[in-house]
Every structure is written in C-alpha cells, then in structure tokens.
N, C-alpha and C positions, 0 to 999 in steps of 0.2 A: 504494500500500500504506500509509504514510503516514498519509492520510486516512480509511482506515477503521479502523488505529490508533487513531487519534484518536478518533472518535466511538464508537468500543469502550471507549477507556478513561472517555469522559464517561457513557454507558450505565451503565458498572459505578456509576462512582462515584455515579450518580442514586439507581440503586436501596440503594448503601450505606448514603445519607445517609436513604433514604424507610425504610429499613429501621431505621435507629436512631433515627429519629424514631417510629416506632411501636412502638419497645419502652419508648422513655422516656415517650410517655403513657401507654403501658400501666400501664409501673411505677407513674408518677402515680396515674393512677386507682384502681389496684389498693390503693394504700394507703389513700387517704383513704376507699375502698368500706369495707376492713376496719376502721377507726374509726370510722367512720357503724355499721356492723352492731356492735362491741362497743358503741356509743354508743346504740343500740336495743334492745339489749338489756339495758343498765342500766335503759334509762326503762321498759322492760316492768315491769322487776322494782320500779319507782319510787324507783331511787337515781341521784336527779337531779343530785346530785354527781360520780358517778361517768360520769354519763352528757352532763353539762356536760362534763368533762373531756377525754374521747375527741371530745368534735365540739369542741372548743378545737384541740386534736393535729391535727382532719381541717382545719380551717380553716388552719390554720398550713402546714400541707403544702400548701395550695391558695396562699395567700399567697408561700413560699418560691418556686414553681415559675410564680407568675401571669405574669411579664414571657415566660418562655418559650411559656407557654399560649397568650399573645395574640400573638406571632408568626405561630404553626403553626396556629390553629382559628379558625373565623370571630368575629367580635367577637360578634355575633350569641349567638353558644351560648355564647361565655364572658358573656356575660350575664345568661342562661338560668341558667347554674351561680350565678352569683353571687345570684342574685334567689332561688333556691333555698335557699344559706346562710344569707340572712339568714332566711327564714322558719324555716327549720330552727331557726336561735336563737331566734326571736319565742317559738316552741312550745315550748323545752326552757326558757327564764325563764318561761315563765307554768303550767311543769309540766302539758300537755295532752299525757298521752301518745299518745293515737290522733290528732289533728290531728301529730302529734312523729313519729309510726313512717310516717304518711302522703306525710308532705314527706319524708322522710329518704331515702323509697323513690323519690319520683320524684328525688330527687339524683342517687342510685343513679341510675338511667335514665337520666338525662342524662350520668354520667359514661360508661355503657356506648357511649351514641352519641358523646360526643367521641373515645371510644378506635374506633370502628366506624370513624368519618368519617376515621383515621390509617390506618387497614390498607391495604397494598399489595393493591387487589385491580381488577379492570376497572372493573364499578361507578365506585368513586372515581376511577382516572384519567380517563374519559370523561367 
C-alpha cells in the first residue's frame, strides 16, 4: 500500500507542478500579447512614441521572466521569440508600420505556440 502511496502522491504533484507551469506562461504570454496589441495599435495610428513605449513594457516583461522561459521551453523557440523582438524594434525605430504590425503578429504566434507547447495535454506528453 505504501508504494502506491507513493507514486500517487508523485503523480499528483507532477501534474501540480505541469499545471503551474502552464498558467505562469500563460500569464507571461498573455501580457506581453497585450502590449505588443496596444503597441500596434499606437503604430496604426502613427504615434511611434506611444507605440515604442508599450513594446519597451513587452520587452521588459520578456527580459524579467527570460531565465525562467529558458528553463521550461526549448532554446530553440526562445530564440525564435527573441529574433522576433529585435525585428519588432528594427521596425518601430525606422517607423514602418506594416513591416511593424507584420513582425508584431508573428510574435504574437510565436508567443501563442510557446504557451500551446506548456498545456497539459497528450499531444505534449507523448
């Protein structure tokens, strides 16, 4: 009895920990999405100050949270993300907004699949 104890309570705590590791990319994600989208929609409107500022905010959220990112997601896609950022900036300094709404979107996408590649689902355990 004992032993299935035991590997009940490592079970539990697997899915605890897979389980708050997918809410805290989530959360991640989720924010720096909504800074990228108000940061898009500044550069729509061509107030590049306003729109520098909120992908300053998305970058710093991305930086605060990087040492845990590159733990839990392949190097690979935090790469992907970072290679994204910088173009994202290239395009909000040279004020090109549709090369700017372009990259911002595939961020976007990429943050959706680092948060995809988190979810407790068969897919990913397999």
């Amino acid at each position: 009895m004992k032993p299935f104890f035991i590997a009940c309570l490592i079970l539990v705590s697997l899915f605890t920990a897979g389980a708050m590791n997918q809410r805290t990319v989530s959360d991640i994600s989720d924010s720096i999405r909504t800074q990228l989208n108000a940061s898009q929609a500044a550069a729509q409107q061509e107030q590049w100050e306003s729109a520098e500022r909120a992908l300053s905010q998305a970058d710093r959220t991305w930086q605060a949270h990087e040492a845990y990112l590159h733990v839990v997601i392949e190097h690979d896609e935090i790469d992907e993300a970072e290679a994204l950022f910088t173009e994202v900036s290239q395009y909000a300094r040279q004020h090109d907004s549709d090369k700017y709404c372009t990259s911002a979107e595939r961020l976007c996408t990429q943050l959706n699949h680092l948060e995809e590649s988190q979810q407790l689902s068969i897919k990913n355990i397999l």
